[in-house]
Phi, psi and omega in degrees: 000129189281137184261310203300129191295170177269347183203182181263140195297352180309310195301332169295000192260350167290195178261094166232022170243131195273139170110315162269127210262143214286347167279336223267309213265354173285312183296326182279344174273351181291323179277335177282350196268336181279346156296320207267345177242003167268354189270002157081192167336320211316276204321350176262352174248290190284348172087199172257159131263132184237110171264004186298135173270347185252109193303331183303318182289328162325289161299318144344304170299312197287330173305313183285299179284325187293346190262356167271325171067065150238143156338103175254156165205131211280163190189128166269104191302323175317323198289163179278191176310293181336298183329271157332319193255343154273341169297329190284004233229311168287332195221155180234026220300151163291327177216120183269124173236143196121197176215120161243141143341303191294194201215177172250018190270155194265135181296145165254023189267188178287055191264152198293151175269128182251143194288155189276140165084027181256150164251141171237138226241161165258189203190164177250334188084169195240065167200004180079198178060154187305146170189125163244146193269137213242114191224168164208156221304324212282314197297328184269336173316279154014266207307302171328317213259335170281343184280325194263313173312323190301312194246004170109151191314170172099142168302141143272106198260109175282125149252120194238098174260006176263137193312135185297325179256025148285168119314317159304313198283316178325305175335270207335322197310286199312328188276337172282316187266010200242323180259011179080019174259174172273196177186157171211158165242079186251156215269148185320326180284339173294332191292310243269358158269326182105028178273073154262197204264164203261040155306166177291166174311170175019045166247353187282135167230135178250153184232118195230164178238161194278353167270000157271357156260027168268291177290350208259330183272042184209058170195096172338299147334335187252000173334294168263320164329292178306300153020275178252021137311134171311303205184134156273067157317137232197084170209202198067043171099135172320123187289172151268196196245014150287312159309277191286017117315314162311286183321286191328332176259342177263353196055012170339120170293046189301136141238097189286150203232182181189130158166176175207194195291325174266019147246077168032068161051202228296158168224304166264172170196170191250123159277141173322349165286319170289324183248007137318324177301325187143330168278146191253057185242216194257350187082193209276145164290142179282120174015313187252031173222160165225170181246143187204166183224108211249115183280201215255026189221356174093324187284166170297120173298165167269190192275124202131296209269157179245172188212217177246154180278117175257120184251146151258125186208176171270343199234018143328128197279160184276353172146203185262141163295138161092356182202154202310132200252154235248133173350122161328112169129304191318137182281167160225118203273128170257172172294349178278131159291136159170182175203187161247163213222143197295019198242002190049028171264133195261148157247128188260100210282324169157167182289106163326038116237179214257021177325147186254133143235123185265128172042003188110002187270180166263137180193120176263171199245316182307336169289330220255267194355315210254350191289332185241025152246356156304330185316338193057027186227000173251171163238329171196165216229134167212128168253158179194139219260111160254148201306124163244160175266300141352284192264016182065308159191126192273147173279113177267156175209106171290102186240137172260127199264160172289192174284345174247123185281123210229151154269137206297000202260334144328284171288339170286331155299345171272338186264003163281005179261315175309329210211140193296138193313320204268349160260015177263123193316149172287307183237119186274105199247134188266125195227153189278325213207152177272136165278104192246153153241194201325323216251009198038028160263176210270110166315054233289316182290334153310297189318291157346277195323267183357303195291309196299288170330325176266005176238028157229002155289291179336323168285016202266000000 
């Protein structure tokens, strides 16, 4: 079992966190690492879980068990019931910090043993449902180390409004302490006043999903902030191309990016130079990743042609918690369609399966289908992610009611208690027959009319 902490606790005693002095916030991990070792053995097969909602409490916690090389596991205190009963399903942790549903007492059921020094990240997957992706501290360095060669020497100073048990929001932390930079959290209502953290000029990087730079370029006030940022990291799904015009007439220093929870976020990115030029792709693999474009036989496509993205990295996750894990070396043939362009630059073309991405989330359509025909008040279900300008694409749900007719507003309470806020559809459409055709594909021009039609009756 490996013991040697991965860093030193000294190092937590500067000022990088804003608002907190760096003896202060060294002291809340002392006290949580002294918690995390009163729970005895246990914390070394079952792990930590940090369900904290307040990132200073977050980072304390996470810090504290990585620095102990205890099992961590990343957690949304938001989910709903579905969520919660699939995570129990996986994980057993011995010391909870936050407030969950689960409990710390040993499980007697079959729950997966974690692995010793593993983080384990959630994920929607590419099959939908709770999944974690099973990583480690060498693995999120890996990744610092592929980013910071990428965008040049010098501390990362974050500004970080995306949630700690993203991946996205986890980067940010680990990359403010890992290169000697800050990091601040101020809340998405704060940018969107223009209160951003009082870093030196042009050093702030921000990480957005494209409908918070979406609300942020339609607010005068947020202008020059973005502006004059080191870098505006841009991932969690194809922007629309209004948005990235807008930035584009403004010179927004953007790097639109490609990764995900299992290779710790970005591998590849585009610089702001290219895509001030005009390009919208995902850009170049980053220093600790390679890239490959794969036809349905496993070989490499040529240059042009597309396929499925095959990745290979040092910050590559080792598999799923709960499932056979995976070789030191091994590529992760992803779900994504793309190719290169003779500049070696990748496009990413859209997903081969029916993943939903919403505002930047994950969303399988098949959990929300069956999370509302449990309501008993439907007979059949059909969700489906449509082109938004806003979200990238809003989750619609066509539903045919049952024989005892219920009001949908009944039953729409139940499913905000199942399900995290960001599956639950925006627009709920009551239909005789789902629109399908002869053939069970999805009627995409029925599917028009219908949306159009329900979003233009309130005005009616």
């Amino acid at each position: 079992m490996e013991t040697t902490p991965p860093f030193d606790l000294k190092e937590l005693k500067r000022d990088w966190i804003a608002d907190v002095s760096g003896y202060s916030f060294s002291k809340r991990v002392q006290r949580r690492i002294e918690t995390i070792r009163g729970s005895g053995v246990a914390a070394h097969t079952r792990g930590v879980l940090i369900a904290e909602e307040d990132p200073v409490k977050f980072a304390a916690a996470f810090f504290a068990a990585v620095h102990l090389r205890m099992p961590v596991i990343l957690a949304n205190r938001r989910w709903g019931r579905i969520e919660w009963a699939e995570a129990a399903a996986l994980v057993n942790p011995a010391v909870i910090f936050g407030s969950t549903p689960l409990g710390t007492e040993k499980c007697a059921g079959s729950v997966p043993r974690v692995a010793p020094s593993t983080i384990l990240i959630p994920t929607g997957g590419s099959s939908g449902g709770v999944k974690f992706c099973v990583h480690r501290w060498e693995h999120l360095v890996a990744s610092c180390e592929g980013l910071a060669h990428f965008i040049g020497p010098g501390p990362i100073h974050s500004c970080c409004v995306l949630p700690l048990f993203h991946v996205s929001g986890l980067m940010q932390l680990v990359r403010s302490f890992y290169t000697g930079g800050r990091i601040a959290f101020p809340s998405f209502d704060d940018l969107r006043a223009g209160r951003f953290p009082d870093f030196p000029s042009n050093t702030t990087c921000l990480s957005l999903v494209a409908t918070q730079l979406q609300r942020l370029l339609c607010l005068k006030r947020t202008i020059r902030p973005l502006m004059t940022a080191r870098a505006i990291f841009l991932g969690g799904g194809p922007a629309p191309l209004s948005v990235l015009e807008q930035a584009r007439e403004l010179k927004i220093p953007l790097f639109l990016s490609y990764g995900m929870t299992e290779t710790a976020a970005m591998v590849a990115a585009l610089t702001p130079d290219e895509f001030l030029a005009g390009q919208t792709n995902a850009g170049r693999p980053l220093w600790h990743a390679s890239i490959e474009i794969v036809g349905p036989d496993g070989s490499p496509c040529l240059q042009g042609e597309s396929g499925r993205i095959r990745i290979k990295s040092r910050a590559l996750f080792k598999g799923y918690h709960g499932q056979r894990m995976r070789n030191a070396g091994d590529s992760y043939l992803t779900e994504d369609e793309g190719c290169f362009d003779r500049y070696g630059r990748l496009h990413v073309i859209g997903r081969s399966d029916r993943l939903i991405i919403s505002g930047g989330e994950k969303i399988d359509p098949r959990e929300v289908e069956s999370a509302i025909l449990e309501t008993g008040a439907v007979e059949q279900a059909l969700v489906l992610g449509w082109p938004d300008p806003e979200w990238g694409q809003r989750l619609v749900a066509f539903y045919v009611e049952g024989a005892v007719r219920t009001d949908p507003g009944k039953w729409d309470q139940e499913l905000r208690s199942d399900l995290a806020h960001y599956k639950l559809p925006k627009l709920m459409i009551p239909v005789k027959r789902l629109p399908m055709t002869v053939h069970g594909k999805v009627d995409r021009r029925l599917i028009q009319s219908l949306i159009e039609g329900a979003l233009e009756a309130p005005r009616a």
